[in-house]
mmJSON file of the N, C-alpha and C atoms, coordinates in Angstrom:
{"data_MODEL":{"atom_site":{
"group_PDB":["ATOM","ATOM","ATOM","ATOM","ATOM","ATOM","ATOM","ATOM","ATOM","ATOM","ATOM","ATOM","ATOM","ATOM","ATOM","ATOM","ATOM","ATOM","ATOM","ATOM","ATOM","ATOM","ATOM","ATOM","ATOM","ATOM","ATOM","ATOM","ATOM","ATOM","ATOM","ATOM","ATOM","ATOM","ATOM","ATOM","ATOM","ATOM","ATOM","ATOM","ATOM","ATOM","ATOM","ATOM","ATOM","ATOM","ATOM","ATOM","ATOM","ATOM","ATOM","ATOM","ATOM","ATOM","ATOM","ATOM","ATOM","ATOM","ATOM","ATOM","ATOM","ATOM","ATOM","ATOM","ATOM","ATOM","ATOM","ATOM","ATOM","ATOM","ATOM","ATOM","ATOM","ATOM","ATOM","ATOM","ATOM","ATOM","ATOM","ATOM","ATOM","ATOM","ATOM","ATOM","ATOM","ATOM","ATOM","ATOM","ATOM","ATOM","ATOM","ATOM","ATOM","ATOM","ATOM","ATOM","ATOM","ATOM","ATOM","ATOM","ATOM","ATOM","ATOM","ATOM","ATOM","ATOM","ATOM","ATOM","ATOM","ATOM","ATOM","ATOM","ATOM","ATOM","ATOM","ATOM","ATOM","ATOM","ATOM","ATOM","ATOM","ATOM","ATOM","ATOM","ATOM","ATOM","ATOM","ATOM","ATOM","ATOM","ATOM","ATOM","ATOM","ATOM","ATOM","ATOM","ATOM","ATOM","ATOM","ATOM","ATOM","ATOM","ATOM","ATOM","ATOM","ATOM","ATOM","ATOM","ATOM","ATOM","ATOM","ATOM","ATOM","ATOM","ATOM","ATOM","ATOM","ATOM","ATOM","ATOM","ATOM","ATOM","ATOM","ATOM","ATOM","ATOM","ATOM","ATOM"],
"id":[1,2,3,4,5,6,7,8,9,10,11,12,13,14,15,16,17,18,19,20,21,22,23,24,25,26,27,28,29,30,31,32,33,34,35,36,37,38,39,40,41,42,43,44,45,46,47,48,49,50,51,52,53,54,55,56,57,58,59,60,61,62,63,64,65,66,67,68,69,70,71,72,73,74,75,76,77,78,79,80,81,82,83,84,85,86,87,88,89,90,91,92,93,94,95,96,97,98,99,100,101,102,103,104,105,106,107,108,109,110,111,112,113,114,115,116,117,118,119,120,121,122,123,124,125,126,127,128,129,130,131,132,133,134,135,136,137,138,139,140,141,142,143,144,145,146,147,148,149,150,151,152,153,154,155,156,157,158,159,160,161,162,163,164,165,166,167,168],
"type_symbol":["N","C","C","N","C","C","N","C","C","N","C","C","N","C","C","N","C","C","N","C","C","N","C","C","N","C","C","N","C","C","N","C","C","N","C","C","N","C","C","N","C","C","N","C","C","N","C","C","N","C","C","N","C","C","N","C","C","N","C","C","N","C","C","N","C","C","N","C","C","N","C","C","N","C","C","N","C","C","N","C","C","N","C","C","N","C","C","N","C","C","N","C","C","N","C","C","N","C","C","N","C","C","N","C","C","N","C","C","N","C","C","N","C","C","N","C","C","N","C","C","N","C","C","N","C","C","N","C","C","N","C","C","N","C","C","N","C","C","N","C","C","N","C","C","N","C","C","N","C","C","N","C","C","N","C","C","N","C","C","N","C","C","N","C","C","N","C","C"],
"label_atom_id":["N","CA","C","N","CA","C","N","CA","C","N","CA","C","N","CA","C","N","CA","C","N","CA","C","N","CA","C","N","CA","C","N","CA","C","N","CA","C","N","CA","C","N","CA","C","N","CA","C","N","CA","C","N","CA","C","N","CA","C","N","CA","C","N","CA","C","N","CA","C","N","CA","C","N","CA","C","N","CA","C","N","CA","C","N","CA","C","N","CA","C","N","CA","C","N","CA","C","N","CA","C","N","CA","C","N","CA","C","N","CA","C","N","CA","C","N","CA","C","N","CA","C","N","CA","C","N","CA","C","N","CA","C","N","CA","C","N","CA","C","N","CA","C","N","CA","C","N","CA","C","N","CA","C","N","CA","C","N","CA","C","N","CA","C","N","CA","C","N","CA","C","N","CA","C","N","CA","C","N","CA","C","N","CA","C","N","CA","C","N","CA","C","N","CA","C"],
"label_alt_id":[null,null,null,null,null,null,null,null,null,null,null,null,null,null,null,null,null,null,null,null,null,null,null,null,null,null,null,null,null,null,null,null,null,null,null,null,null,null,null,null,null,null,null,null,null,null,null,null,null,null,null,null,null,null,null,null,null,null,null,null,null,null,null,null,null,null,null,null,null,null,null,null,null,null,null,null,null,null,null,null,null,null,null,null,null,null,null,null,null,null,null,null,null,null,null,null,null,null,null,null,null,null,null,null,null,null,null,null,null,null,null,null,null,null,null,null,null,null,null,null,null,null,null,null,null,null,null,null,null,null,null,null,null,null,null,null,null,null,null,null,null,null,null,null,null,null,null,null,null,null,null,null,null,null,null,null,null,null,null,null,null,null,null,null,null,null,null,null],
"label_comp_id":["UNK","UNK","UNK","UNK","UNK","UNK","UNK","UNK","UNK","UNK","UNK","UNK","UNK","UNK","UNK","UNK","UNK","UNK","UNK","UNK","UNK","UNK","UNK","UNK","UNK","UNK","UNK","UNK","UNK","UNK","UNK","UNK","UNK","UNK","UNK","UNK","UNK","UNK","UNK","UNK","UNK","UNK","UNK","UNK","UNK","UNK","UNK","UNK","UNK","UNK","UNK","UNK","UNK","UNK","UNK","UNK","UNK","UNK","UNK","UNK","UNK","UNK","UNK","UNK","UNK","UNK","UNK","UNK","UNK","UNK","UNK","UNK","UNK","UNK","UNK","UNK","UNK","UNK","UNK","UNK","UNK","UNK","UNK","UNK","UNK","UNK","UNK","UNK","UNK","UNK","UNK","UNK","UNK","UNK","UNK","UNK","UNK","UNK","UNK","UNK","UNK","UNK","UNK","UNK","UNK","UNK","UNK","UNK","UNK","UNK","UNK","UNK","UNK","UNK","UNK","UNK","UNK","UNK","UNK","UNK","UNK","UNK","UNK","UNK","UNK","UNK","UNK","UNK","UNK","UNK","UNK","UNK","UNK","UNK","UNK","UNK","UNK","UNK","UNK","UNK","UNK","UNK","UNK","UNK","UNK","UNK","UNK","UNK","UNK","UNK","UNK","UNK","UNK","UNK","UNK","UNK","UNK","UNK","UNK","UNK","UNK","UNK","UNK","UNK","UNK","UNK","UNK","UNK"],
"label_asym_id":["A","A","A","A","A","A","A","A","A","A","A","A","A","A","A","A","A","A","A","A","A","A","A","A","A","A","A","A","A","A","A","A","A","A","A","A","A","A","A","A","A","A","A","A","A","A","A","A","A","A","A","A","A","A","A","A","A","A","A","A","A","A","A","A","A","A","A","A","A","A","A","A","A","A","A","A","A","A","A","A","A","A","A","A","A","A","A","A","A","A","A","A","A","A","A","A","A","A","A","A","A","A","A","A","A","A","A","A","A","A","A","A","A","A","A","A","A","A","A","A","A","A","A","A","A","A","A","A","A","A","A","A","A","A","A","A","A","A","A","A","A","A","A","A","A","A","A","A","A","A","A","A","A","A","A","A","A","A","A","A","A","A","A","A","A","A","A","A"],
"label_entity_id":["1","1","1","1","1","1","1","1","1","1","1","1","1","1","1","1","1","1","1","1","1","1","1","1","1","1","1","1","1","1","1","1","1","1","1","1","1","1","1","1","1","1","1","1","1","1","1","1","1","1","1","1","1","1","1","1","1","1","1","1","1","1","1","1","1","1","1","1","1","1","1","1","1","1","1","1","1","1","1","1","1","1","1","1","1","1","1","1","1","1","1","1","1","1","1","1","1","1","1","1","1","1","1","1","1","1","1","1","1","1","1","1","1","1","1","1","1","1","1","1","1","1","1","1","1","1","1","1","1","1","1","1","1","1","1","1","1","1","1","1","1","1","1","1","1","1","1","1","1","1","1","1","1","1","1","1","1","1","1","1","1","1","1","1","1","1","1","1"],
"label_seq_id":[1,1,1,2,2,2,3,3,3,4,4,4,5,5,5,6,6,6,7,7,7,8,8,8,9,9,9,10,10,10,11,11,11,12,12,12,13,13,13,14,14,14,15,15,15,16,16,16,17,17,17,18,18,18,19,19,19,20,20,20,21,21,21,22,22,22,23,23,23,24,24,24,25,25,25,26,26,26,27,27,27,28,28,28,29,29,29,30,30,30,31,31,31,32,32,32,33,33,33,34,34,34,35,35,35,36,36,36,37,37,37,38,38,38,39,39,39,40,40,40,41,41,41,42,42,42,43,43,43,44,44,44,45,45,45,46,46,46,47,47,47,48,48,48,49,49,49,50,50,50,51,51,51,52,52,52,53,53,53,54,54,54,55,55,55,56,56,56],
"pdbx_PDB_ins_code":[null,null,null,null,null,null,null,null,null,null,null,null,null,null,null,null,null,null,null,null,null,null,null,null,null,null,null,null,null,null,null,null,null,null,null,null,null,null,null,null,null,null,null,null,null,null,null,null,null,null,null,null,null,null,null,null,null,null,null,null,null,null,null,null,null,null,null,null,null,null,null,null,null,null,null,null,null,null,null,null,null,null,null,null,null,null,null,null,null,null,null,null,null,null,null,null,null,null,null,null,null,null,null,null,null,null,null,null,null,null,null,null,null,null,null,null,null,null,null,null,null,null,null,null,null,null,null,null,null,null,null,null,null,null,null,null,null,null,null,null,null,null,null,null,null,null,null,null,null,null,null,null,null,null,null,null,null,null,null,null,null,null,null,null,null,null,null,null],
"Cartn_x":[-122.467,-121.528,-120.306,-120.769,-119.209,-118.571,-118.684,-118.128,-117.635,-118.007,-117.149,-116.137,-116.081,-115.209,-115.754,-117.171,-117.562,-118.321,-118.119,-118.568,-117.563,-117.408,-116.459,-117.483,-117.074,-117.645,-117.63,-118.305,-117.485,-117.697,-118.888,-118.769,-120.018,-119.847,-120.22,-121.135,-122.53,-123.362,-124.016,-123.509,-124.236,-123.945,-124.934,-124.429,-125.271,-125.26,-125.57,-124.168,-124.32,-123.05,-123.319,-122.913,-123.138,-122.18,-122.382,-121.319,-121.242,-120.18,-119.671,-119.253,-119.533,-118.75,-116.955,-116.175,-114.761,-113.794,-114.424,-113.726,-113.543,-114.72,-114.759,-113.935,-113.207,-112.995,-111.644,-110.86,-109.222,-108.514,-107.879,-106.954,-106.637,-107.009,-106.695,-105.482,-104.224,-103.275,-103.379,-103.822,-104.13,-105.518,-106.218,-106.962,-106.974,-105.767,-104.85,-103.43,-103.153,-102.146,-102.541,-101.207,-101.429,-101.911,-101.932,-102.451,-100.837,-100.38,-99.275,-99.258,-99.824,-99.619,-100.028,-98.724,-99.039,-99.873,-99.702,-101.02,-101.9,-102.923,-103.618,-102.564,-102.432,-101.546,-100.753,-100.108,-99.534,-99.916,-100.736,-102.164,-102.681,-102.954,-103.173,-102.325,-100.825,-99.615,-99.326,-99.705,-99.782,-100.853,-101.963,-103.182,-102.912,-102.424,-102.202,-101.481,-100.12,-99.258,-99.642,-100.422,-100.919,-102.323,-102.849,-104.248,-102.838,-102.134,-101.068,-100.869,-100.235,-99.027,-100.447,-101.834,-102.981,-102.812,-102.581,-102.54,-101.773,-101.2,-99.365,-99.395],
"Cartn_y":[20.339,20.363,19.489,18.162,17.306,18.245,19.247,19.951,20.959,21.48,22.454,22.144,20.564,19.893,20.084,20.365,19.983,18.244,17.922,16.39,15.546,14.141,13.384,11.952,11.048,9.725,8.557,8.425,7.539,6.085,5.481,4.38,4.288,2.947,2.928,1.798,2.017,1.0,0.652,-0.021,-0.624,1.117,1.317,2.672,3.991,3.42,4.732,5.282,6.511,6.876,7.567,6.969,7.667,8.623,9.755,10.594,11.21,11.694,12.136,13.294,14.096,15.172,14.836,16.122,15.562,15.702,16.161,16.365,14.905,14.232,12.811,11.801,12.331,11.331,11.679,12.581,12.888,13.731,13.386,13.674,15.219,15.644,17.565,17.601,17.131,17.471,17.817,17.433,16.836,18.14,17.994,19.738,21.041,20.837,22.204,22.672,21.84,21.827,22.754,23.589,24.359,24.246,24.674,24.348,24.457,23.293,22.441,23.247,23.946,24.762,26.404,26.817,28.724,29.12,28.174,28.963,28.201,28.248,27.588,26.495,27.342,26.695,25.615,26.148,25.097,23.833,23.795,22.201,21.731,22.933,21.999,21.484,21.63,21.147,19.606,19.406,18.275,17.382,17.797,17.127,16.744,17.272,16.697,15.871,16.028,14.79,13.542,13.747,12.514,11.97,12.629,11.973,11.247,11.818,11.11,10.16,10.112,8.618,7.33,7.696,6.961,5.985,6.645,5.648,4.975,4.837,4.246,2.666],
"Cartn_z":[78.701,79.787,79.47,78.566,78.556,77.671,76.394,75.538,75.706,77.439,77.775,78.815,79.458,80.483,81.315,81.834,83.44,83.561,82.254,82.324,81.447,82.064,81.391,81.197,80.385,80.121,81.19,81.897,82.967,82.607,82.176,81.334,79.756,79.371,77.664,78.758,78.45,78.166,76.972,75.983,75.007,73.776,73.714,73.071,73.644,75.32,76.218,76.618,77.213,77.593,79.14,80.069,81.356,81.634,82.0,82.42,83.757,84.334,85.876,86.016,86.941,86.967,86.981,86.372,85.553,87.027,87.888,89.033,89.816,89.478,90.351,89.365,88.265,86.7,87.077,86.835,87.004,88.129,88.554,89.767,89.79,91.004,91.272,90.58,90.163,90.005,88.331,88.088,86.447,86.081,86.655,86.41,86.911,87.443,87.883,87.249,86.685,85.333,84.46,84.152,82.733,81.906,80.972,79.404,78.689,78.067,77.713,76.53,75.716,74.287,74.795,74.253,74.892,72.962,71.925,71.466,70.741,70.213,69.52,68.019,67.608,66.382,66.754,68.136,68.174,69.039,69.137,69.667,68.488,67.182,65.821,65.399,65.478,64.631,65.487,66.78,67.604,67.446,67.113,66.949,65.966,64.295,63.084,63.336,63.914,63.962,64.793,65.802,66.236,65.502,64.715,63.783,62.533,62.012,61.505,61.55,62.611,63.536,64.217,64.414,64.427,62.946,61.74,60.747,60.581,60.829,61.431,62.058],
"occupancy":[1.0,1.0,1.0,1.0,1.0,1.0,1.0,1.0,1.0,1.0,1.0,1.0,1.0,1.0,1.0,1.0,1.0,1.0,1.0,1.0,1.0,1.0,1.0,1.0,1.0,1.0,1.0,1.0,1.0,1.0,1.0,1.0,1.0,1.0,1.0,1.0,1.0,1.0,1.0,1.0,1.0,1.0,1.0,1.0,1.0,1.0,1.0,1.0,1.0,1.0,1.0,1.0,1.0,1.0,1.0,1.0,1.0,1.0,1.0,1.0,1.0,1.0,1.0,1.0,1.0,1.0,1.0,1.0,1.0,1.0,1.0,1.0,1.0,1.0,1.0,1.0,1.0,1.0,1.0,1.0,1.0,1.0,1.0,1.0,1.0,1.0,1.0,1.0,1.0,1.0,1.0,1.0,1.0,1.0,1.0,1.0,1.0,1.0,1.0,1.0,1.0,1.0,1.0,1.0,1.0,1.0,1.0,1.0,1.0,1.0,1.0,1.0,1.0,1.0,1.0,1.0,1.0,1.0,1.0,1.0,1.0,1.0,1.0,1.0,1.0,1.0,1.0,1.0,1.0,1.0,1.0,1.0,1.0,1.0,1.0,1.0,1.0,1.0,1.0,1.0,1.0,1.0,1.0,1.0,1.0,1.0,1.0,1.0,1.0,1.0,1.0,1.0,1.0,1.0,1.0,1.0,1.0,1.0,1.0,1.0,1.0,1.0,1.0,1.0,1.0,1.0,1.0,1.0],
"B_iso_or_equiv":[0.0,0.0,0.0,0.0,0.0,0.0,0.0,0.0,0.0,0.0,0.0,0.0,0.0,0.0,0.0,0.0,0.0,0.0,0.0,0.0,0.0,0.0,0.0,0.0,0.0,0.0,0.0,0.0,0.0,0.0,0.0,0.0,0.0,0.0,0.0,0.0,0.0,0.0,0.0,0.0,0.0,0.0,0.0,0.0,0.0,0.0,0.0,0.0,0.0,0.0,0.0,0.0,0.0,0.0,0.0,0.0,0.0,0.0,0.0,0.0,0.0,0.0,0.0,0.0,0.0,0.0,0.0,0.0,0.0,0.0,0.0,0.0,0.0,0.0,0.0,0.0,0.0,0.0,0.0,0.0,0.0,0.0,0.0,0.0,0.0,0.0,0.0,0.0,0.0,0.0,0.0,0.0,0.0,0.0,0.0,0.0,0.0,0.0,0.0,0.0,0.0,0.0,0.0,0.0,0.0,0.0,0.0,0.0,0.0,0.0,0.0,0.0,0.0,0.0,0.0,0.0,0.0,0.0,0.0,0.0,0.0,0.0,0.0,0.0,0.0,0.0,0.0,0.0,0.0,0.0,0.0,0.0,0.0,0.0,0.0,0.0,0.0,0.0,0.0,0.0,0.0,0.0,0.0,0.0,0.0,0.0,0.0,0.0,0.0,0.0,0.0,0.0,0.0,0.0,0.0,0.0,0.0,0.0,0.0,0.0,0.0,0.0,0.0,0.0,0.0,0.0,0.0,0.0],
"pdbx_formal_charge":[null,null,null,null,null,null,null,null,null,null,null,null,null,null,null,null,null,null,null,null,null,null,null,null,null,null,null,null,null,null,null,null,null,null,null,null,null,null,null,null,null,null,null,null,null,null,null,null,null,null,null,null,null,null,null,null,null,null,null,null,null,null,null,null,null,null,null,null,null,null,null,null,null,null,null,null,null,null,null,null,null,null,null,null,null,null,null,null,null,null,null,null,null,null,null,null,null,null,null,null,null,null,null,null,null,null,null,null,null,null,null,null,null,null,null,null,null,null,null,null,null,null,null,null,null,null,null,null,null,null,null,null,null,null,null,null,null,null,null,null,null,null,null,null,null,null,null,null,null,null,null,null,null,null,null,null,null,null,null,null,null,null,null,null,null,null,null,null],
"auth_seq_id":[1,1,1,2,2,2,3,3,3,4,4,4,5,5,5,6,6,6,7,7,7,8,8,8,9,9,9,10,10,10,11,11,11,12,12,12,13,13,13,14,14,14,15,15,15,16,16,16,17,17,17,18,18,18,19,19,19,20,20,20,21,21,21,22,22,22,23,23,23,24,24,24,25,25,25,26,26,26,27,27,27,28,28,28,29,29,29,30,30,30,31,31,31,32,32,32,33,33,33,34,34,34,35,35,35,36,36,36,37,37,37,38,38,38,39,39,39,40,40,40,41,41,41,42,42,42,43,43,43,44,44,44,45,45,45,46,46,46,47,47,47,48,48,48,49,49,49,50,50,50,51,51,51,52,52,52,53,53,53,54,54,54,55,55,55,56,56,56],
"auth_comp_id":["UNK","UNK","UNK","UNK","UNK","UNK","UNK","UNK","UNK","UNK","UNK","UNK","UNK","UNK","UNK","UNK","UNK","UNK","UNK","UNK","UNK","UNK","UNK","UNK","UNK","UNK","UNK","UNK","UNK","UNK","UNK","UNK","UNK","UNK","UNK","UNK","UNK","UNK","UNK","UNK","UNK","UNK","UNK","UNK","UNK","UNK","UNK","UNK","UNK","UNK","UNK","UNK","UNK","UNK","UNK","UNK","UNK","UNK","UNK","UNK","UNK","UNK","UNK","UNK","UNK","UNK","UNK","UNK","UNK","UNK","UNK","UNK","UNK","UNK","UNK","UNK","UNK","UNK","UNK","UNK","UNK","UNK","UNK","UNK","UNK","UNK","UNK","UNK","UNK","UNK","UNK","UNK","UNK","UNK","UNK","UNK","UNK","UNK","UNK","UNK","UNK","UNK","UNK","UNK","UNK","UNK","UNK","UNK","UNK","UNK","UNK","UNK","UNK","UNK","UNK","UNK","UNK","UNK","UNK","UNK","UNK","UNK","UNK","UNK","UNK","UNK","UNK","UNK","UNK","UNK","UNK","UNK","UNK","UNK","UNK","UNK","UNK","UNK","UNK","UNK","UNK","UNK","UNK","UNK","UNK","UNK","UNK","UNK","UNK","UNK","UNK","UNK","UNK","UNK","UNK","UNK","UNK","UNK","UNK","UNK","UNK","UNK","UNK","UNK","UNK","UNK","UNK","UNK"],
"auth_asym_id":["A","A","A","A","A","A","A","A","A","A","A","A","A","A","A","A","A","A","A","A","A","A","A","A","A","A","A","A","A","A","A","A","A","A","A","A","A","A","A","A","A","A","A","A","A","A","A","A","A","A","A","A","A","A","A","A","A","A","A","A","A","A","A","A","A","A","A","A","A","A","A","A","A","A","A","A","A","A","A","A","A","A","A","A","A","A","A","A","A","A","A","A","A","A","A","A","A","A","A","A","A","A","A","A","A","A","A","A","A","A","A","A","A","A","A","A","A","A","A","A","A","A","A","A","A","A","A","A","A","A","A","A","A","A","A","A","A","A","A","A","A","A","A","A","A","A","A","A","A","A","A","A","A","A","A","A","A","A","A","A","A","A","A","A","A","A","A","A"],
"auth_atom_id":["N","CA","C","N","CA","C","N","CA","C","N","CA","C","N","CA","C","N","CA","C","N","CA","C","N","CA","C","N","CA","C","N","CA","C","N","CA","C","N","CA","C","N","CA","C","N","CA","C","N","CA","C","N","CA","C","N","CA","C","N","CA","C","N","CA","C","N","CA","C","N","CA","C","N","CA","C","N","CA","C","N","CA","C","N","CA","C","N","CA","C","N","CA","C","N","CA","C","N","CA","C","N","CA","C","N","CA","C","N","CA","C","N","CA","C","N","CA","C","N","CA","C","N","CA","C","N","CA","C","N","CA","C","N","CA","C","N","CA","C","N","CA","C","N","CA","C","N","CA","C","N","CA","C","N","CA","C","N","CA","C","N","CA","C","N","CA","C","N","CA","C","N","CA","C","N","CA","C","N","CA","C","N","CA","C","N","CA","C","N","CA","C","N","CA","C"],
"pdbx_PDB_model_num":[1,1,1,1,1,1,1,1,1,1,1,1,1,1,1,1,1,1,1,1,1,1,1,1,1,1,1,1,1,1,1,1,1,1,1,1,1,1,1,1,1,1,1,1,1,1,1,1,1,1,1,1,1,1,1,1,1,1,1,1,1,1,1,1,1,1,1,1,1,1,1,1,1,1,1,1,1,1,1,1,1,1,1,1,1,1,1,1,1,1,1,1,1,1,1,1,1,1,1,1,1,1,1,1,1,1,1,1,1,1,1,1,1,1,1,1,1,1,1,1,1,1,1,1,1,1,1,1,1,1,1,1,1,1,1,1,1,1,1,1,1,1,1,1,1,1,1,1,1,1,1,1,1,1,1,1,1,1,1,1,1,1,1,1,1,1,1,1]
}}}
């Protein structure tokens, strides 16, 4: 369920991981929002550049 977005991390215990439904985790506005890339390619060309700019 967290790998398809009906669950999010809500906290780290030690190296448990409790999780919440994603509705109680981020704001209606924020999971009613588009999808910010009209295609795949171009979410990989963003993801590379920010795994990039991480080494930075």
């Amino acid at each position: 369920m967290f790998h398809i977005g009906d669950l999010g991390i809500y906290q780290k215990k030690n190296t448990q991981k409790v999780y919440e439904l994603i509705e109680r985790l981020l704001p209606n506005e924020l999971l009613r929002s588009s999808d910010p890339f009209e295609t795949d390619e171009q979410f990989y060309q963003w993801y590379v550049k920010r795994r990039i700019g991480a080494w930075e």
